[in-house]
C-alpha atoms as one frame of an Amber mdcrd trajectory, in Angstrom:
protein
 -37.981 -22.947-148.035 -41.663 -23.821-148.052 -43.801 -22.192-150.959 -45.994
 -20.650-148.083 -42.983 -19.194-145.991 -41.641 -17.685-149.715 -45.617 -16.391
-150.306 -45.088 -14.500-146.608 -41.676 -13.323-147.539 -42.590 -12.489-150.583
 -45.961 -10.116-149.430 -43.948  -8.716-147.086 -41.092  -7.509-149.242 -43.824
  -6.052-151.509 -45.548  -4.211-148.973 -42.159  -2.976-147.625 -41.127  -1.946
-150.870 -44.332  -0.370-152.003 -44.121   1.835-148.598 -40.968   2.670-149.114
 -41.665   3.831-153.037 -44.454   5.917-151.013 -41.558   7.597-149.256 -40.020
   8.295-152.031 -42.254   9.202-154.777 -43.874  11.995-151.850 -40.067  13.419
-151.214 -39.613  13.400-154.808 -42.211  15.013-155.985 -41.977  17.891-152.661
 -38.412  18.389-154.286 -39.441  19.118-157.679 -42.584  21.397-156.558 -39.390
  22.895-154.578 -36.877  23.280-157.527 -39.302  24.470-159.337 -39.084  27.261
-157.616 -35.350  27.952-157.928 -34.391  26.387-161.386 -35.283  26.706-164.835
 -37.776  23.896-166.602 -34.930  23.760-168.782 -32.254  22.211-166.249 -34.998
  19.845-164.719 -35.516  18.592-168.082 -31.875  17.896-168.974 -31.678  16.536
-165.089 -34.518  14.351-165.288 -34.530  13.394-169.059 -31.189  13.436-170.763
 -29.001  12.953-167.507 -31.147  10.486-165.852 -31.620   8.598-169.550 -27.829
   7.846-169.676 -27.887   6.512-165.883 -30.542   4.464-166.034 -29.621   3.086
-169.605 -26.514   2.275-167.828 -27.438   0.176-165.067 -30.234  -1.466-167.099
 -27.940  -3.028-170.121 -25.301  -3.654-167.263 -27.096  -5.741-164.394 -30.571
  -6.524-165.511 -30.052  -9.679-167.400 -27.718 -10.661-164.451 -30.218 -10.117
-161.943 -33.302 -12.274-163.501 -30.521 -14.834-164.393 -29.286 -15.101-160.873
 -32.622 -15.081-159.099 -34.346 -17.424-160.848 -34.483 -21.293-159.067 -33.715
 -22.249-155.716 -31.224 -20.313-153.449 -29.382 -23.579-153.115 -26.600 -23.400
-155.540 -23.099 -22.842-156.008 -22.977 -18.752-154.845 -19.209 -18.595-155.761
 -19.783 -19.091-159.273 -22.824 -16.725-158.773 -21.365 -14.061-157.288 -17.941
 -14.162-159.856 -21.128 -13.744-162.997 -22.298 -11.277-161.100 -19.121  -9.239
-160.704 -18.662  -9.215-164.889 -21.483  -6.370-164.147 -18.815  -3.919-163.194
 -16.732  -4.357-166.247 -19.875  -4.039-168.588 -20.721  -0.824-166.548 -17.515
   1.233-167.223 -17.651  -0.198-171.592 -21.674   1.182-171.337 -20.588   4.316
-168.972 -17.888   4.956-171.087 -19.656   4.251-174.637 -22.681   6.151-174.164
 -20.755   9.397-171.876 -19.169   9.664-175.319 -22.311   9.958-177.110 -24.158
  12.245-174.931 -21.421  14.545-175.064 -20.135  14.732-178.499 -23.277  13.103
-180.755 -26.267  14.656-179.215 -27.525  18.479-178.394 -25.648  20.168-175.878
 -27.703  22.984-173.923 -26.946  26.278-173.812 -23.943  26.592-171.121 -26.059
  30.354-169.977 -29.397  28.270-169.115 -27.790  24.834-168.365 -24.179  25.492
-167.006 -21.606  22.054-166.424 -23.122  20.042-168.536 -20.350  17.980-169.512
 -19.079  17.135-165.444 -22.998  16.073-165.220 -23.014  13.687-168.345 -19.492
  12.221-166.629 -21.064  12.492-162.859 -24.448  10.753-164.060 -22.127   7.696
-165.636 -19.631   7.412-163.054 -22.596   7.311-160.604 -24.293   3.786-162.468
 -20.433   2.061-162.074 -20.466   3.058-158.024 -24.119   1.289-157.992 -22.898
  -1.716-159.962 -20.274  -2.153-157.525 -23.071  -3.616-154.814 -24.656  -6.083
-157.410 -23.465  -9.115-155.906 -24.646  -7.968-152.612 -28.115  -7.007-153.921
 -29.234  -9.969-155.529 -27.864 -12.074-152.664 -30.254 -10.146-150.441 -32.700
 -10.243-152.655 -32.760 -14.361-153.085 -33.017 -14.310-149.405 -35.790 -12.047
-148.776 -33.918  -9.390-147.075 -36.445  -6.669-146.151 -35.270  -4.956-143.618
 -32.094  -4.375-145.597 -33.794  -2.821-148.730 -35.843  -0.425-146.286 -32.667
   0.936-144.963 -30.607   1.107-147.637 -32.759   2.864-150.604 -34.099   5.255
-147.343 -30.844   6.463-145.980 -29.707   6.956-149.636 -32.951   9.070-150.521
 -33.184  11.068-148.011 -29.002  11.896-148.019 -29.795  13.113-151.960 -32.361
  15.379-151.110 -30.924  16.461-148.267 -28.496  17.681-149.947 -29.987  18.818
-153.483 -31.904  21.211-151.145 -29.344  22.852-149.159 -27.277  23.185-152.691
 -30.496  24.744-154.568 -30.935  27.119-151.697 -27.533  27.877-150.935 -25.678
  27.745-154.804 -28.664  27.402-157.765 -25.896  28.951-160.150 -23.625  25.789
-159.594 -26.588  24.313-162.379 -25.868  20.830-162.953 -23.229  20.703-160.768
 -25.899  20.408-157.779 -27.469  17.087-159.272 -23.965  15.395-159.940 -23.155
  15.710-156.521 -26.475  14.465-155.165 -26.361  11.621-157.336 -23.222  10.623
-156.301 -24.008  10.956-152.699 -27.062   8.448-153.526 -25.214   5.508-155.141
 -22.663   6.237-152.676 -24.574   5.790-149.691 -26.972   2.457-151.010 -23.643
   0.466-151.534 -22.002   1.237-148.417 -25.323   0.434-146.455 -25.265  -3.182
-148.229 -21.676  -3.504-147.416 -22.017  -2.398-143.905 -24.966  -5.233-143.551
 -22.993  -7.874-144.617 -20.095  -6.916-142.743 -22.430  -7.104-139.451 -24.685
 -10.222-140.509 -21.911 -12.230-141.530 -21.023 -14.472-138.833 -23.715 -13.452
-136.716 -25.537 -15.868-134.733 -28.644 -15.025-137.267 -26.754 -16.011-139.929
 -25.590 -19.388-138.633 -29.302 -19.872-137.607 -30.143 -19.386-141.347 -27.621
 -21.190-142.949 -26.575 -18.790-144.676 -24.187 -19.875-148.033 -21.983 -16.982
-147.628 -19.912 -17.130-144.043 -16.870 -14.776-144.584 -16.716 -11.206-146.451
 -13.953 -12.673-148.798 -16.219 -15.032-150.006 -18.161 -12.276-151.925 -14.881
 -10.962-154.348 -14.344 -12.709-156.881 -13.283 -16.227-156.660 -11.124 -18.963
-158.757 -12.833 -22.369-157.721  -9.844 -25.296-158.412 -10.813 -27.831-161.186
 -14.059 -25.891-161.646 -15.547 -23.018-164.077 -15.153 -19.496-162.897 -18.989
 -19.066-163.369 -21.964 -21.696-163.818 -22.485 -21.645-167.447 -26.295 -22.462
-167.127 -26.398 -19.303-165.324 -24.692 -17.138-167.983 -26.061 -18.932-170.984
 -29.453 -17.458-169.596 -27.750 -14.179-168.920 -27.039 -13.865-172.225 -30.604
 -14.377-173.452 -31.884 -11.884-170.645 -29.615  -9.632-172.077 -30.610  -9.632
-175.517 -34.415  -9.117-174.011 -33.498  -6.486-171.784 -31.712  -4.228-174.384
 -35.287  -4.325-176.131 -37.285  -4.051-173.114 -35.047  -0.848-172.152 -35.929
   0.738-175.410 -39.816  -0.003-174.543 -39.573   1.053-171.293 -37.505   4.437
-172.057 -38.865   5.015-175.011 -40.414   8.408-175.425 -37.060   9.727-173.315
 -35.039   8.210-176.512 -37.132   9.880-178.859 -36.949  12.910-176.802 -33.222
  12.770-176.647 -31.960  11.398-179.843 -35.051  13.167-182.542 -35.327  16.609
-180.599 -38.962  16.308-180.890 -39.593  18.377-177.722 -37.394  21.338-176.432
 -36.018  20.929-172.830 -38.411  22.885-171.453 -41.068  21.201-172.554 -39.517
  17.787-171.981 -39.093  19.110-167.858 -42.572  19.711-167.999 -43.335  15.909
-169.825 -41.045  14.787-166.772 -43.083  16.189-164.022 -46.523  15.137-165.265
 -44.907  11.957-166.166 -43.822  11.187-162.727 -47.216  12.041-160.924 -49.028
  10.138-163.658 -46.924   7.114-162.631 -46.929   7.321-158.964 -49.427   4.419
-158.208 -47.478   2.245-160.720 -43.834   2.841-159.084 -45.108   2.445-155.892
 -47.551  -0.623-155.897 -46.842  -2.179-159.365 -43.449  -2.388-159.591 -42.834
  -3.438-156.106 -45.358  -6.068-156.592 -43.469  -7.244-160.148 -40.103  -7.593
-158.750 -41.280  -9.234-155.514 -43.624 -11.494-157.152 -41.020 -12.517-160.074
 -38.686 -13.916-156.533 -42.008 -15.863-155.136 -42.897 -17.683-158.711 -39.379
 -17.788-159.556 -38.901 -19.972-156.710 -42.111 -22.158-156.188 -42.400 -23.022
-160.045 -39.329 -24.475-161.805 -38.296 -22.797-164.741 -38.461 -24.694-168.420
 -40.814 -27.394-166.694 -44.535 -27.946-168.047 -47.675 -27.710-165.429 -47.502
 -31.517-165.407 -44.508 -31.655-164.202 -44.386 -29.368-161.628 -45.843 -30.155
-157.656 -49.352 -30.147-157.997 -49.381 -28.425-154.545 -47.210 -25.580-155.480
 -49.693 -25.105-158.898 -52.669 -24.556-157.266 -50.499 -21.810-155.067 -49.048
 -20.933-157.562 -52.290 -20.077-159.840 -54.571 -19.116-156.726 -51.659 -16.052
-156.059 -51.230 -15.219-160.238 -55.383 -14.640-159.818 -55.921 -12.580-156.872
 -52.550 -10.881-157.703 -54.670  -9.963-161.425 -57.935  -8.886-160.071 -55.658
  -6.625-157.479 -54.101  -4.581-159.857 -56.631  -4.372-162.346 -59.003  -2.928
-159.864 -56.068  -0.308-158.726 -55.550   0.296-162.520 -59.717   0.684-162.381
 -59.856   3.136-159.643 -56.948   5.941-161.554 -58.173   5.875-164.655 -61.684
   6.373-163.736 -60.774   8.627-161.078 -57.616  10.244-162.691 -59.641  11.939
-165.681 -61.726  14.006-163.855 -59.121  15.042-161.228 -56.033  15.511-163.481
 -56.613  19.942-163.755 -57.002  19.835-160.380 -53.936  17.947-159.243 -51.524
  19.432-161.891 -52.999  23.275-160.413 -52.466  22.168-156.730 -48.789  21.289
-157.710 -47.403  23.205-160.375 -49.563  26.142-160.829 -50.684  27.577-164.111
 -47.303  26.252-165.494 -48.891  22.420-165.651 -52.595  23.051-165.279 -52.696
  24.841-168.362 -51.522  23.338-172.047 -51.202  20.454-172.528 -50.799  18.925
-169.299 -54.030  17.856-168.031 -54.717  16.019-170.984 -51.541  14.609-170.839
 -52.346  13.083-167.004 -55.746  12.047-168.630 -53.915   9.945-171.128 -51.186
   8.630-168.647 -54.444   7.264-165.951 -55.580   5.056-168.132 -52.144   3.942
-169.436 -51.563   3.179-165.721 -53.891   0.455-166.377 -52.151  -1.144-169.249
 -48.748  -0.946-166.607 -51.175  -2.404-164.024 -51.973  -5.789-165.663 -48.546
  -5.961-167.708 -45.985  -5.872-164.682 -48.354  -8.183-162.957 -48.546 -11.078
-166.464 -45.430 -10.365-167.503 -44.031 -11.235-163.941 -45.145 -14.475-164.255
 -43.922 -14.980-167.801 -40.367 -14.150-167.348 -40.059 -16.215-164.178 -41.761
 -19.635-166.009 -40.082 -19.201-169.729 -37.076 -21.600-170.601 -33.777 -20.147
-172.304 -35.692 -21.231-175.920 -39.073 -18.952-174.645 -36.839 -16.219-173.629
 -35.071 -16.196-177.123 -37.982 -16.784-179.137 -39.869 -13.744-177.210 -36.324
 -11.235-178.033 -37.755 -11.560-181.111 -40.873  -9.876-180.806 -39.420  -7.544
-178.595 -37.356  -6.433-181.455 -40.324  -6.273-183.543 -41.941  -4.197-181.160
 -39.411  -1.911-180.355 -38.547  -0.567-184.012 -42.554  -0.263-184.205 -42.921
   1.695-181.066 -40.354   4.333-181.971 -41.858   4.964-184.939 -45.263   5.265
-183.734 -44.030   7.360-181.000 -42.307   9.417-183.412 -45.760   9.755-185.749
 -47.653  10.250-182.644 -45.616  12.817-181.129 -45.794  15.370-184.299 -49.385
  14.774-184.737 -50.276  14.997-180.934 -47.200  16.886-179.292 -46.162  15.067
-175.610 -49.442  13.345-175.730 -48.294  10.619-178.493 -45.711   9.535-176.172
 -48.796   7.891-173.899 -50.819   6.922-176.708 -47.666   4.854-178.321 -47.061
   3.316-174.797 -50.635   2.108-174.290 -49.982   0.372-177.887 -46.729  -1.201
-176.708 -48.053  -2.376-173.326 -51.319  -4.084-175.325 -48.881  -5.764-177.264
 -46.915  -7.222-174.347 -50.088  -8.186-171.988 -51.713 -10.433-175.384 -48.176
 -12.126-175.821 -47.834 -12.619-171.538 -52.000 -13.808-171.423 -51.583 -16.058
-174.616 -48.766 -17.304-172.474 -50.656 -17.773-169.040 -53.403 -19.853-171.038
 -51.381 -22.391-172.726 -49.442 -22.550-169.483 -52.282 -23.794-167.243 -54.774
 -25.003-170.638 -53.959 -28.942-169.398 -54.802 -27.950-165.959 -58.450 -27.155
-164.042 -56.474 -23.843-163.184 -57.634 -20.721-164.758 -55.781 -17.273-163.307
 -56.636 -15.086-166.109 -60.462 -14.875-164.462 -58.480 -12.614-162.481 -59.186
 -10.220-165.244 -63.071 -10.014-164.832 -64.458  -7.975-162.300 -67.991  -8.007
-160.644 -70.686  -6.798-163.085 -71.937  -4.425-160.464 -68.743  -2.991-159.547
 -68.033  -2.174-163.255 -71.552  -0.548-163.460 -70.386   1.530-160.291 -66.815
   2.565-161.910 -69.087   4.095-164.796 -71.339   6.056-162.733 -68.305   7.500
-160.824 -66.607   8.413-164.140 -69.914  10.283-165.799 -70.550  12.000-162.240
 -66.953  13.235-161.771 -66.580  13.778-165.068 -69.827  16.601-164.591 -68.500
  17.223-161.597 -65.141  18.553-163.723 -67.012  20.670-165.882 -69.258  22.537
-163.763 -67.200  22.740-160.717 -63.625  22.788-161.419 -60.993  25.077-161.791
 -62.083  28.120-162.437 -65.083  28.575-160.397 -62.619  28.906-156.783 -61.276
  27.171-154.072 -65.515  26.316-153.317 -66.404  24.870-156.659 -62.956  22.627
-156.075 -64.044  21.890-152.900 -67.158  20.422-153.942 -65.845  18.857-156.807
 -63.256  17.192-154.208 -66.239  15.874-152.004 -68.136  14.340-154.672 -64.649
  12.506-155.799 -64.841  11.078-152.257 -68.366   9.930-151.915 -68.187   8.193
-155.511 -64.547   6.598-154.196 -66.318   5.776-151.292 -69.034   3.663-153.188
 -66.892   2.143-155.299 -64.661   0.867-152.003 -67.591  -0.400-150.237 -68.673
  -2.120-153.717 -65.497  -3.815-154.193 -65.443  -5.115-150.416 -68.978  -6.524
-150.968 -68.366  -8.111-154.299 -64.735  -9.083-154.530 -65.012 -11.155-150.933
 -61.937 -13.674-151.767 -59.020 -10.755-152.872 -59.545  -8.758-149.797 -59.963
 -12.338-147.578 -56.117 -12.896-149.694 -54.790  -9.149-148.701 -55.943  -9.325
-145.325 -54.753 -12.511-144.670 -50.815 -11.563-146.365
């Protein structure tokens, strides 16, 4: 496939993904503003923390180092051997489901059965759930290597809007069934994304559209498990880097997670407070789940597969370098400008948003100064998915293991400043200890970037320096929001807000029309994708 058909592919699996987050992020957030209304902060914290945790901990350790292994290079390979690696995720999910069900039952605090009833069918619900997702790996990634939007649309759609379908109805009609409600839901989910990939493949296979496309895979069959004669059951290149993924993504896990480990495992916040963390959490990280993250994993595919892996700049097409570096640039300067625009914006507008959505239960405490924190750590998530993306997609097996080592490094130091933090500063050290860890990881990824393209005329990381005058104008729309804040909002009524709202809007405005005039070439690349 031609570098610019994978750039096209590649923008528009991004765009369809970041929509889709959109979807979801809005239906989330409706549900909790919903629950909220029906359940205890308690249960939503051992839903969304402690439950959630042990699924997503899961299906990380399980597939992750599978998938980057398996998507990196050229789709033309041996897929048999592919597709048997990829199977060995299902047997690693049960030995993690299995492991860690045991030690969220019988190692950690169990809630109070009056305020958090079933606990124990939700801990075996949440991990039986992550072995039913697992079973649609090899079915993923193959759509995934071949750019299949329209798929991943449908699929993660149909399966979000069956969970909350039903996680309403059961909140309205039975809230006393507790954790009972989410289990089901859950299971629903995972239930309804594999059978959507499974139904796809049992329509596209054989189709005229996939004979058109040459598709490796022609019969069903072909994607179980396969002895190939006089061969290796799996391409050992392939595992070999699995292996090194793996070590990395165990870390990365831990850095990711974090603050929910510390949460979980040090009892540093109660669960009410911790459904509370979870809520502000998730609105502070809307922007990044739905732009950054669809942008990382689309991205990783479209560098993945124009630059070959382990190979210096020299040796790579000179053609696909210059694409290459031209999309790692504009790609930069696009994120750091939407990282720009919520922290600047986010601080003055946190009260605000957390009393429009939760009431006096989030607008007050701690929580606005919590969202504060978390809009400028969007930033930091901002620039890191974005350098990092390119990082994991270039380094060789040696990079990969050499780097596992200062992810380990890392990780032992962000627990413990997380811990530190997080009795000094209650909920709020859990930000301040990621913006540390993410600083870490964008000065290894940029240190990276430059010695990658140092030999070259190519310099991406410019990316990272806006206009002059469009800085200027993100500083007079922080000071005259931040007045704004203090004179107009919350407690001077729905007018003062009002106001305050308007003034957010013609100071956005400015800074829109600003970037339009001064950053000519990113909005010439986003218009054009």
């Amino acid at each position: 496939m031609a570098s610019q058909d994978v750039l096209g592919q590649t923008t528009r699996l991004a765009s369809s993904s970041a929509l889709l987050q959109v979807l979801f992020r809005v239906i989330t957030f409706g549900l909790n503003a919903f629950t909220l209304r029906y359940l205890s902060r308690e249960l939503i914290g051992v839903v969304n923390v402690r439950l959630t945790l042990l699924y997503s901990t899961v299906v990380f350790l399980a597939r992750e180092a599978f998938r980057r292994a398996c998507l990196s290079g050229s789709t033309k390979r041996n897929w048999t051997k592919t597709i048997n690696l990829l199977w060995l995720t299902v047997p690693l999910g049960v030995f993690w489901s299995v492991f860690l069900g045991l030690v969220w039952l019988h190692l950690l605090e169990v809630p109070d059965p009056s305020v958090v009833p079933h606990y124990q069918a939700g801990v075996v619900a949440f991990g039986l759930s992550a072995v039913i997702e697992l079973l649609g790996e090899p079915f993923w990634v193959l759509a995934q290597a071949h750019l299949f939007v329209r798929l991943k649309v449908i699929a993660e759609s149909l399966s979000m809007v069956s969970k909350c379908i039903l996680t309403v109805i059961l909140v309205v009609l039975y809230p006393h069934w507790g954790l009972y409600i989410f289990s089901l839901a859950q299971l629903l989910y995972v239930s309804v994304l594999v059978m959507c990939h499974i139904i796809y493949f049992v329509v596209f296979l054989g189709s005229p559209e996939a004979t058109k496309k040459s598709f490796p895979i022609a019969r069903m069959k072909a994607l179980l498990p396969t002895l190939v004669e006089d061969e290796t059951f799996v391409n050992w290149k392939e595992a070999r880097l699995t292996w090194s993924f793996f070590k990395q993504s165990f870390l990365k896990q831990i850095l990711t997670e974090g603050e929910r480990y510390v949460m979980t495992f040090l009892n540093v916040l109660n669960f009410g407070d911790q459904g509370v963390y979870d809520i502000v959490n998730n609105l502070g990280s809307l922007v990044a789940r739905f732009i950054f993250l669809p942008i990382e994993e689309s991205f990783y595919v479209f560098f993945a597969n124009v630059l070959e892996r382990g190979k210096n700049i020299k040796d790579q097409k000179q053609d696909d370098v210059a694409m290459a570096a031209n999309v790692l640039e504009l790609l930069l300067k696009l994120v750091l400008l939407i990282g720009l625009t919520i922290t600047v914006f986010g601080y003055a507008y946190s009260q605000l948003a957390l009393d429009i959505y939760g009431g006096s239960m989030l607008s007050s405490g701690t929580g606005p100064d919590l969202l504060r924190c978390y809009s400028l750590y969007v930033l930091f998530l901002a620039i890191n998915g974005v350098t990092e993306c390119f990082t994991f997609a270039l380094m060789c097996k040696e990079e990969v293991d050499r780097y596992n080592f200062v992810m380990l490094a890392l990780s032992f130091t962000f627990l413990c400043i997380s811990y530190f933090l997080t009795h000094w500063h209650g909920s709020i050290g859990f930000i301040l200890a990621n913006c540390f860890n993410m600083g870490i990881r964008i000065a290894h990824s940029i240190h990276y970037i430059y010695d990658y393209f140092k030999a070259s005329t190519y310099r991406p990381l410019r990316g990272l320096l806006p206009s002059p005058f469009l800085v200027l104008v993100y500083i007079l729309s922080g000071v005259i929001t931040g007045f704004s804040e203090v004179f107009l909002c919350c407690d001077k009524g729905w007018m003062g807000r009002l106001i305050h709202i308007c003034m957010g809007a013609l100071c956005f405005a400015a800074t829109i029309i600003t970037m339009f005039s001064t950053e000519t070439k990113l909005i010439h690349f986003v218009r054009s994708q």
